[in-house]
C-alpha positions in Angstrom: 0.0 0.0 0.0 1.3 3.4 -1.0 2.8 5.6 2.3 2.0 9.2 3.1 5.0 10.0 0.9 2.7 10.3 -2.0 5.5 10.9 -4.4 8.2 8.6 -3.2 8.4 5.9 -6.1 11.8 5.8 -7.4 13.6 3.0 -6.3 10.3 1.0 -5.0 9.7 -0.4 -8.6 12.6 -2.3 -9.2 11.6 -4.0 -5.9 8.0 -4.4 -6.7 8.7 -6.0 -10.1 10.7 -8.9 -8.0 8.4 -8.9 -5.5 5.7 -9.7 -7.5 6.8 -11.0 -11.0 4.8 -10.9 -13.3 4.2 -7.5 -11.9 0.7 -7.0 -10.4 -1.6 -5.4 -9.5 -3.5 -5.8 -6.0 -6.3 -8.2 -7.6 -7.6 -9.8 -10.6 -10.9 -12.2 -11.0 -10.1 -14.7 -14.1 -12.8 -17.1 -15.7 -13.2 -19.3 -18.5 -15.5 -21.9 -20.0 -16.4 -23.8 -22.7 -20.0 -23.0 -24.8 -22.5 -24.9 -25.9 -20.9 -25.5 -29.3 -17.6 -26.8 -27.7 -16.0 -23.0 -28.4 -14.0 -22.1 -24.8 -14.3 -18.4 -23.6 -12.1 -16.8 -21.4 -12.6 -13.3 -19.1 -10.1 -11.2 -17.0 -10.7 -8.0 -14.7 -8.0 -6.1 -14.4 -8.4 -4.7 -10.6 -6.0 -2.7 -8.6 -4.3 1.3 -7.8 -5.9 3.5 -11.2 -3.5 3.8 -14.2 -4.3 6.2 -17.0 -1.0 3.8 -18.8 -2.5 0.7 -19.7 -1.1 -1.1 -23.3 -2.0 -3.8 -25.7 0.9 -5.1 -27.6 1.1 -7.3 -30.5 3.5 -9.5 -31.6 3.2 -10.8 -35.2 5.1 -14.4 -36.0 9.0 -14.7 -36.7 11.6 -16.8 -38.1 12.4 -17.3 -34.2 8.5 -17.9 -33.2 5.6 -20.2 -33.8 2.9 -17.9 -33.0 1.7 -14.2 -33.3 0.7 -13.1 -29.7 -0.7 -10.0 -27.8 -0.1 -9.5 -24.1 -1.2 -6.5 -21.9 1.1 -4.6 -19.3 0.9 -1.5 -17.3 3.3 1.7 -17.3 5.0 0.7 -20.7 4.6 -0.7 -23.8 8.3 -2.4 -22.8 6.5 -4.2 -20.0 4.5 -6.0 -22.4 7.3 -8.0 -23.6 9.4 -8.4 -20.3 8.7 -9.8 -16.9 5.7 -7.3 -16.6 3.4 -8.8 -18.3 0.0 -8.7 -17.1 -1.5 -11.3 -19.4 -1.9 -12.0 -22.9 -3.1 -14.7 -25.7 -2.0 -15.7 -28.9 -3.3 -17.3 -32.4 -3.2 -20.7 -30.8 -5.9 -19.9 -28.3 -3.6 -20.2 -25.3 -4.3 -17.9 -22.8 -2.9 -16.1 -19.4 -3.4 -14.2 -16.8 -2.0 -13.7 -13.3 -3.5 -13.3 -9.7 -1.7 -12.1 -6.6 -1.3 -14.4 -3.6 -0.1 -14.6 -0.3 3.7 -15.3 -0.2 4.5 -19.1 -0.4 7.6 -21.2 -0.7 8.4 -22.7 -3.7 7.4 -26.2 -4.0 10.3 -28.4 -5.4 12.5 -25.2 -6.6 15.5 -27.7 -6.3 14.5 -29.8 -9.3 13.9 -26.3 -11.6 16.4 -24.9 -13.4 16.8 -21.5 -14.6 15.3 -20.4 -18.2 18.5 -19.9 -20.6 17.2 -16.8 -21.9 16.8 -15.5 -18.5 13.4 -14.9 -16.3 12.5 -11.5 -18.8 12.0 -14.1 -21.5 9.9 -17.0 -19.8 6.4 -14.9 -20.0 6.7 -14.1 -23.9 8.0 -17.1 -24.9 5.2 -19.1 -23.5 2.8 -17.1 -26.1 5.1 -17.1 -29.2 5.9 -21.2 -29.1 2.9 -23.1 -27.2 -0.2 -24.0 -28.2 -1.6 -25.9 -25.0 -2.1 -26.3 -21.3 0.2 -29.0 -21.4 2.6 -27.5 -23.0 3.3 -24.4 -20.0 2.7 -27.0 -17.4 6.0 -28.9 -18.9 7.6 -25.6 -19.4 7.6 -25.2 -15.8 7.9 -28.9 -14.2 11.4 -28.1 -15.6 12.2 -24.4 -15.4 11.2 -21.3 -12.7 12.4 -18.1 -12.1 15.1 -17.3 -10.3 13.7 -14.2 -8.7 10.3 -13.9 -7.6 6.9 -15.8 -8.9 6.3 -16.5 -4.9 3.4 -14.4 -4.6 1.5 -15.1 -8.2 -0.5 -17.7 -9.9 -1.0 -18.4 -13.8 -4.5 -19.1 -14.7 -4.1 -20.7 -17.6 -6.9 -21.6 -20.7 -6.4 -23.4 -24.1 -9.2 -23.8 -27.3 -9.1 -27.7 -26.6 -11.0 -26.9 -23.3 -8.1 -27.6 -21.2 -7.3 -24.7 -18.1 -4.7 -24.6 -15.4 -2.9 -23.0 -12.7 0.2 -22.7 -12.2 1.6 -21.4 -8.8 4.7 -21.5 -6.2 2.6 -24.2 -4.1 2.4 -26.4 -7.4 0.3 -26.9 -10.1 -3.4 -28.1 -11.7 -4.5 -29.4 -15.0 -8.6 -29.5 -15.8 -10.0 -31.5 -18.4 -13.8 -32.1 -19.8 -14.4 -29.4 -16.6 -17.3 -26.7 -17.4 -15.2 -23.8 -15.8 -12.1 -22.2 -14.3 -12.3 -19.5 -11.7 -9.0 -17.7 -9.9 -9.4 -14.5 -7.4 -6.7 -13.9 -4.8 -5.8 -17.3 -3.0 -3.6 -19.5 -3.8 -5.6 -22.5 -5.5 -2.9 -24.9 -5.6 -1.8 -24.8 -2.0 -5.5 -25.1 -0.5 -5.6 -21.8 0.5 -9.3 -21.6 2.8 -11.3 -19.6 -0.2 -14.1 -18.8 2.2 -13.0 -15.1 3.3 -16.1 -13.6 2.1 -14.5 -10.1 2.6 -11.5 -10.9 0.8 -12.8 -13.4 -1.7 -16.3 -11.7 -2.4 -16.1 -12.2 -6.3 -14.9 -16.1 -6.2 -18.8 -17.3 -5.3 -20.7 -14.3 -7.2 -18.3 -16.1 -11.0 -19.1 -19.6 -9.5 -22.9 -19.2 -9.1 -23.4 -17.2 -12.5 -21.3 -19.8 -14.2 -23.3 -23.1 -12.7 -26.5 -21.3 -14.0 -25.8 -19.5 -17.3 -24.8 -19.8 -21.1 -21.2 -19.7 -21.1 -20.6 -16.9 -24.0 -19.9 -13.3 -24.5 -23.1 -12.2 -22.9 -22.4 -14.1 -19.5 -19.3 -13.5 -19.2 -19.9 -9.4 -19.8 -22.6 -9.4 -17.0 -20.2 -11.9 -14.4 -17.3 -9.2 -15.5 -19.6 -6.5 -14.5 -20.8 -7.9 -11.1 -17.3 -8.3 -9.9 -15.7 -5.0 -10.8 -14.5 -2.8 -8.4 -15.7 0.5 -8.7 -13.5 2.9 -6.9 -13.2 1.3 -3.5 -10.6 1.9 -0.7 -8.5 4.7 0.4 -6.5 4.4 -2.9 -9.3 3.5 -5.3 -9.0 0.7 -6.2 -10.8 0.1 -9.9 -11.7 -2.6 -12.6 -9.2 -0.2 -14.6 -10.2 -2.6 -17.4 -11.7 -5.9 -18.3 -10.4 -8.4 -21.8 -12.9 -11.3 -23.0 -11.6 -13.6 -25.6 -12.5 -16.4 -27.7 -10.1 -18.7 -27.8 -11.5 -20.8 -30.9 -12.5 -17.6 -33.5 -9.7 -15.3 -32.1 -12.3 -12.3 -31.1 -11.4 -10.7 -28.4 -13.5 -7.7 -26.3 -12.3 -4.7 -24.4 -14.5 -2.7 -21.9 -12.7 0.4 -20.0 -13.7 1.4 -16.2 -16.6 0.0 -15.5 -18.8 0.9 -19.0 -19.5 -2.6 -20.5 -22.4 -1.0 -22.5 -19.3 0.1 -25.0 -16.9 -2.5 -25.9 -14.2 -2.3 -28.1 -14.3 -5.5 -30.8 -11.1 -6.9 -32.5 -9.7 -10.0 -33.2 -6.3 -11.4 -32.4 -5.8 -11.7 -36.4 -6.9 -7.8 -36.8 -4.4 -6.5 -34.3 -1.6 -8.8 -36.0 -2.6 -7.5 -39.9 -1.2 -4.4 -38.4 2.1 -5.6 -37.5 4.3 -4.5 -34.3 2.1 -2.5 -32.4 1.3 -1.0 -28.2 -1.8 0.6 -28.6 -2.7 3.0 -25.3 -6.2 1.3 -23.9 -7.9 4.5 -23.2 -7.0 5.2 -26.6 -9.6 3.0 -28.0 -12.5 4.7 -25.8 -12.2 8.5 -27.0 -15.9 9.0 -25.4 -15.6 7.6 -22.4 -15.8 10.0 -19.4 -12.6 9.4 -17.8 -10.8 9.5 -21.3 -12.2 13.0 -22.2 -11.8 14.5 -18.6 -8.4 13.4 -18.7 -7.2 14.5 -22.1 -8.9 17.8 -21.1 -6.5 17.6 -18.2 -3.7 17.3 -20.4 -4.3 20.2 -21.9 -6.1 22.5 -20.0 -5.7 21.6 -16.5 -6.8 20.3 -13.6 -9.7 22.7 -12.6 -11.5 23.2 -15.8 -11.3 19.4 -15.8 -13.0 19.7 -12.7 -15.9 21.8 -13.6 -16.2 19.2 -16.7 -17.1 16.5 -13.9 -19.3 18.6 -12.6 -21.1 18.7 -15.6 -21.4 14.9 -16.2 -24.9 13.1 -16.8 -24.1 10.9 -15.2 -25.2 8.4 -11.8 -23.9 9.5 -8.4 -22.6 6.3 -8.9 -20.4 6.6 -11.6 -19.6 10.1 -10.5 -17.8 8.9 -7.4 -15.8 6.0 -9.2 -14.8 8.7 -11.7 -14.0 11.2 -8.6 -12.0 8.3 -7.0 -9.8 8.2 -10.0 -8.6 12.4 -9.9 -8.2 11.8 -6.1 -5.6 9.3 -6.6 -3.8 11.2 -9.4 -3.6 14.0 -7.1 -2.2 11.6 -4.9 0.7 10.8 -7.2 1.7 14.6 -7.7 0.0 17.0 -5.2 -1.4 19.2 -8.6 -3.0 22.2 -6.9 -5.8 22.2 -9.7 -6.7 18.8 -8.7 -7.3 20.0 -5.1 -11.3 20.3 -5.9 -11.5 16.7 -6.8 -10.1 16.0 -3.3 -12.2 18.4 -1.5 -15.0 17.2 -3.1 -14.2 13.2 -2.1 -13.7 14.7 1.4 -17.3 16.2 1.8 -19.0 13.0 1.6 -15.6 10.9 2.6 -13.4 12.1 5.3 -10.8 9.7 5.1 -7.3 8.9 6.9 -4.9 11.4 7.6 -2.8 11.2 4.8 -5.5 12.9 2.1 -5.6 16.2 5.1 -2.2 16.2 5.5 -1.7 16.4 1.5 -4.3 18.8 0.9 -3.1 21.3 3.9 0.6 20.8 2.2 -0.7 22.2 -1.7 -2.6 24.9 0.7 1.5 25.9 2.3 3.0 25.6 -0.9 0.9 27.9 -2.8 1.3 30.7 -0.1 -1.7 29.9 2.3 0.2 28.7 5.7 -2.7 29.9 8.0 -5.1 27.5 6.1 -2.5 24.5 5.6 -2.7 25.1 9.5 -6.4 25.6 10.4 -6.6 22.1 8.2 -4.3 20.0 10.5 -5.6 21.5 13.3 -9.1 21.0 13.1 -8.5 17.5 11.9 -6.8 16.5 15.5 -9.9 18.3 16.9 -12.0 15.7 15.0 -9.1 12.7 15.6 -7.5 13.2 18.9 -5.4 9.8 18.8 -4.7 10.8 14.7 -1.5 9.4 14.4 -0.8 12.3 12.2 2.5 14.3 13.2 0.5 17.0 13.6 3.5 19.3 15.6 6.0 18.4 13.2 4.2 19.4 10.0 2.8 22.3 11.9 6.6 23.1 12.5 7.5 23.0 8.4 5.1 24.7 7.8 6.8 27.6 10.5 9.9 26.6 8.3 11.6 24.4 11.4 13.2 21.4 10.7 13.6 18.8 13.9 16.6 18.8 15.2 18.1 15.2 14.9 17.8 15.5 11.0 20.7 13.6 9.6 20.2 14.3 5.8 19.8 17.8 4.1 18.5 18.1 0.5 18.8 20.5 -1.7 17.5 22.4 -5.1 19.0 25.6 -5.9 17.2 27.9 -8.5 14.0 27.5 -9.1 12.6 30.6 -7.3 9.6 30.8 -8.6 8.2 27.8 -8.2 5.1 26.9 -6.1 5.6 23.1 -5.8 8.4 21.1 -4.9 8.8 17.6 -3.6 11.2 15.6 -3.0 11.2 11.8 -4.9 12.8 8.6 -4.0 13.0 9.4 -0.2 11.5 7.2 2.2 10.8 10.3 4.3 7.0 11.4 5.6 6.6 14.8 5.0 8.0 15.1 1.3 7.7 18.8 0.7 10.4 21.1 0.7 11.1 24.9 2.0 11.9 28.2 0.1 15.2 29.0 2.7 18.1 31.6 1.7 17.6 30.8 -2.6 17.0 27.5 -2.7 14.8 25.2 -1.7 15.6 22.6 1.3 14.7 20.0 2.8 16.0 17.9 5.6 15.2 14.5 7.2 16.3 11.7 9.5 16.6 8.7 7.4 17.9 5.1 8.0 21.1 3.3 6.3 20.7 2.5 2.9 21.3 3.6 -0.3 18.7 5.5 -1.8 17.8 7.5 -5.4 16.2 10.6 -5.7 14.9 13.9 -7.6 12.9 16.5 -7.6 8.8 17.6 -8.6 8.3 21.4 -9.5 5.1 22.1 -10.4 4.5 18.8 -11.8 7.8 18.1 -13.5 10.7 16.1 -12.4 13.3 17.8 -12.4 17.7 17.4 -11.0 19.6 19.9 -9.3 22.4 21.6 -11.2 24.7 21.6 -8.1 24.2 17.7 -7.1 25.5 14.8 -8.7 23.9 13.2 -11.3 24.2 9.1 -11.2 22.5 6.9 -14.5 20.8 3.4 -13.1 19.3 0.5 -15.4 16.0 0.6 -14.3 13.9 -3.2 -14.8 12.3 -1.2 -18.4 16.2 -2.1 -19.5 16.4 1.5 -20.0 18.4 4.1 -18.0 17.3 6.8 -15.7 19.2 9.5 -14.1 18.3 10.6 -10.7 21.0 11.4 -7.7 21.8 8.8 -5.2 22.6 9.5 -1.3 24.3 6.9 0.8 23.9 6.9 4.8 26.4 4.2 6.4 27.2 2.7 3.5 29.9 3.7 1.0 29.6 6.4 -2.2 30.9 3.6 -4.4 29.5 0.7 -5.3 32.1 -2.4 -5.9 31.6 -6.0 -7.5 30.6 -8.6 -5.1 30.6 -12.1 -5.1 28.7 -14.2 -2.0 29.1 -17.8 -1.3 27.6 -20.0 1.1 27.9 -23.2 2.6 24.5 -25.4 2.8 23.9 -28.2 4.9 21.9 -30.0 2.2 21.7 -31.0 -1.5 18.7 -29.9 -2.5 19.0 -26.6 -0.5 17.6 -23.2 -2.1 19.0 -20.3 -0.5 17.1 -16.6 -0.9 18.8 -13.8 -0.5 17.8 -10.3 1.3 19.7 -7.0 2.7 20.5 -3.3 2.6 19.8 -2.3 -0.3 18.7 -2.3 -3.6 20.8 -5.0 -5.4 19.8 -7.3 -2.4 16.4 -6.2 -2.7 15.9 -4.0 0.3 14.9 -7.1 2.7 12.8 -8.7 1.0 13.5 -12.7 0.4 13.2 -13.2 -3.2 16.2 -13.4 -4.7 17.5 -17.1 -5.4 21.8 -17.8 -5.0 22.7 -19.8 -8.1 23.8 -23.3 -7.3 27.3 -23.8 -8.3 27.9 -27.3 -6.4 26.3 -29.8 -4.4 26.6 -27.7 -0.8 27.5 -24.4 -2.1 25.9 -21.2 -3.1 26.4 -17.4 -5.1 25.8 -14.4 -6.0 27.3 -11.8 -7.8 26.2 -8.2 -7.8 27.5 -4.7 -7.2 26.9 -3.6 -3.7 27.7 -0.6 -1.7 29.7 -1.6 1.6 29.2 -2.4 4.5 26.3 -5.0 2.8 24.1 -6.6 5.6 22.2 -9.7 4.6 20.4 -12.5 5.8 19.3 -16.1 4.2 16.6 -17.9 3.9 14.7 -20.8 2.1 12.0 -18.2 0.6 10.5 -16.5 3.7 11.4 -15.5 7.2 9.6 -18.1 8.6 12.9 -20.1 7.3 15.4 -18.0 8.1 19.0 -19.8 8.0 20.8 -20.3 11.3 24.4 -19.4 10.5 27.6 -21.1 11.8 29.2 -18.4 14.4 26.1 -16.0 14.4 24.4 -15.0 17.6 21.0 -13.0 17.9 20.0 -9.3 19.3 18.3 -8.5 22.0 14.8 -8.9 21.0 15.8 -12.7 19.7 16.3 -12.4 15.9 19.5 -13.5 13.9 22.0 -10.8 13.6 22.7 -10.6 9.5 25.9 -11.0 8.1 28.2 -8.6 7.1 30.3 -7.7 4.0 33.3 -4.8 4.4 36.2 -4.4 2.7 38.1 -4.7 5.5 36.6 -8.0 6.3 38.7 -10.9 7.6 36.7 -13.6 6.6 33.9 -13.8 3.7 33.4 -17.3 3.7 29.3 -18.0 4.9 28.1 -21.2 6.3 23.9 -22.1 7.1 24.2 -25.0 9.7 20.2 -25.2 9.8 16.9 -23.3 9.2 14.0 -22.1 11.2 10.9 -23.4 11.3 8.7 -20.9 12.6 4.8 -21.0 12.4 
């Protein structure tokens, strides 16, 4: 879930991607069937956090390929052919797409090997050379990623009538079944589906499907009764929903929530037009978040705002639609969105985060009394608010605390109204006009971290700072500065080895920083004998890191290591000044 920081995302992608791989978002509901004339239909919602980037790419047949695909990713066309891929079919009528999942080990991970062309490749290759269920459920009986897939599942569908899933917990093939359905539990390892709160949209597919027609007409109403329509703090949406035929080829499109309005192609239509990303909000000029957003584009964010206002439309709609500017206000504190978010809080006074953000665009733009009265009177209302209402009333005086350990810095600028700070894992994000320049400072933990600055709405780097390029997971490069606290300016080339107490050992990886994925245990050592194994990436130093078998609930218990006070394993270390670099796991944990 997305911190007060509103603007803090650099250097939280690279992690989500391995988190997540494919890379998704916080819910889907997947369905298929077969008809009454043997033809088998498949249906995916694409739920989660509101994107305005969503693509359909195609991918004609090469000398290299058997089949001409499409697949759908968010953010970037480049996602659509690289692990971000959201889901896709091709000419074959085999079909994907992904639901998240709680975090599981990796059943048998010791018998997969890694995919030659690396894990980037595994999701396209899939569409371009197989034809059938079968044929992905061999793929992966004898290959797996070597970073993430721990927290997704593959719902899988084929024109023969055949559907699987395919998951960390293992795998299941259906044949001569009426149906598939897949929300967000994990299928394969027995996961209790009867969370009604969480699972809401697994009986509602099952019920329609036992009693209806399977066929373009079902499967559009069942689509429509599970969509999410603006829900939660950071509203949540059916951003868009893909039905296919996987016998003719047709395929249908319907954008937020409007399945009066589909957009009909064919997976033989998009390919006739060769290599192409087409932008899905593209293909619905009429719809009424595609006009009021183009109108922002171009002319802003309030008279996009008085265009809502003048919608015929149902409350209904109007507050999904509402929902939507909120959270791009969220992502960049526009001061011509602030009506959408005083309009959501009139009939939805939520956490503290939207007051906070809307008393900050009030201090930026020259109103400190009313940035204050806001704060204020929302600890009237929320005594036990755990808003830091004295330290945001004190920027807003122009104090910084006093144990600050970082000061940031944009010089120029000076007639700016807006500026944030980006890639800082820091509350209050905003920074002060002081003597020419704008600052900021902060008390931030060890680690290495990436960052720029928003003005008005644009990122932007300080001519005074340096500048550092990073591969970013698009395989492009991005330039942003980088500040280091503990650890060293340089980063230097690394290689970790370890010592297992067992053959069929797989050992995950987590520490300090980026390149050992900030903590999180998803990143698999490569096995280079029987009892030993490595890693080798560029870290800064010293690097802290811990093992594990895939979780913390399998932490590794390490030959010489001892444990804090609160009782967890100290991690292990690596400085250049370090005597010894040699790692050995005498054990695991086994916690519940």
């Amino acid at each position: 879930m997305r911190k007060l920081s509103v603007l803090n995302t650099i250097g939280l992608t690279y992690l989500t991607f391995f988190m997540m791989l494919p890379n998704l978002t916080t819910a889907c509901t997947i369905f298929c069937g077969k008809d009454k004339n043997g033809h088998v239909w498949a249906a995916n919602n694409e739920d989660g956090s509101y994107s305005f980037a969503n693509y359909i790419n195609v991918f004609p047949k090469t000398e290299d390929t058997k089949y001409s695909y499409f697949t759908l990713s968010y953010e970037s066309e480049k996602n659509g052919e690289n692990g971000g891929i959201e889901g896709g079919m091709n000419e074959a009528g085999l079909f994907y797409d992904f639901n998240s999942i709680s975090t599981t080990l990796i059943k048998d991970l010791h018998e997969k090997k890694s995919f030659p062309q690396g894990d980037f490749k595994i999701l396209s290759h899939i569409l371009a050379n197989f034809e059938t269920v079968q044929e992905v459920m061999e793929f992966f009986d004898v290959y797996w990623f070597d970073v993430g897939f721990n927290s997704a599942q593959m719902h899988l569908a084929d024109k023969y009538g055949n559907y699987g899933i395919i998951g960390p917990s293992g795998s299941r093939l259906l044949k001569n079944e009426k149906y598939q359905i897949s929300t967000n539990f994990d299928i394969c390892g027995n996961e209790d589906s009867s969370n009604k709160e969480r699972y809401w949209r697994f009986p509602i597919v099952k019920k329609n499907l036992e009693k209806q027609e399977v066929g373009l007409a079902s499967f559009t109403d069942i689509c429509e009764m599970t969509s999410i329509k603006g829900k939660g703090f950071y509203g949540g949406h059916t951003i868009y929903t893909n039905i296919q035929n996987l016998n003719t080829g047709d395929i249908w499109f319907y954008f937020t929530s409007d399945y009066k309005n589909p957009f009909k192609t064919s997976i033989s239509e998009l390919v006739s037009k060769g290599r192409k990303s087409y932008l899905i909000r593209d293909l619905f000029k009429t719809h009424p978040i595609s006009v009021l957003y183009d109108n922002y584009l171009k002319h802003g964010g309030m008279s996009t705002f008085k265009m809502y206002q003048g919608l015929d439309l149902s409350e209904e709609r109007k507050k999904e639609i509402l929902a939507v500017f909120v959270h791009l206000f969220q992502e960049n504190y526009n001061m011509e969105l602030l009506p959408f978010l005083e309009q959501h809080l009139k009939s939805n006074p939520t956490g503290h985060w939207m007051r906070s953000a809307r008393a900050i665009v009030y201090y930026q733009n020259g109103n400190v009394e009313k940035a204050k009265a806001i704060v204020k009177d929302y600890k009237k209302e929320v005594p036990d608010t755990s808003m830091e209402v004295d330290k945001i009333l004190n920027l807003f005086e122009g104090n910084f605390e006093a144990n600050t350990n970082v000061t940031i810095e944009l010089n120029g600028f000076q007639d700016a109204k807006q500026v944030f700070v980006k890639g800082l894992p820091v509350a209050f994000d905003f920074l002060i006009k002081k003597d020419g320049k704008w600052i900021g400072k902060y008390k931030i933990d060890e680690g290495v971290y990436n960052y720029l600055f928003v003005v008005d709405g644009k990122e932007v780097l300080d001519s005074r700072t340096p500048v550092k390029t990073t591969a970013s997971i698009y395989e492009d490069f991005y330039s942003s500065h980088q500040l280091c606290i503990g650890l060293s300016n340089e980063a230097y080339q690394v290689k970790i080895k370890v010592k297992v107490p067992n053959k069929d050992d797989n050992v995950y990886i987590a520490g300090n920083q980026r390149n050992l994925t900030n903590w999180n245990p998803i990143f698999r050592l490569r096995k280079i004998s029987d009892y030993e194994r490595e890693i080798t990436t560029e870290l800064h130093l010293p690097a802290k890191f811990k093992f594990s078998r895939g979780n913390w609930k399998t932490e590794a218990i390490m030959k010489n290591n001892t444990k804090d006070d609160s009782g967890e394993w100290l991690p292990m270390r690596y400085s250049l000044d370090a005597n010894d670099t040699t790692y050995e796991i005498m054990g695991w944990e086994a916690k519940n």
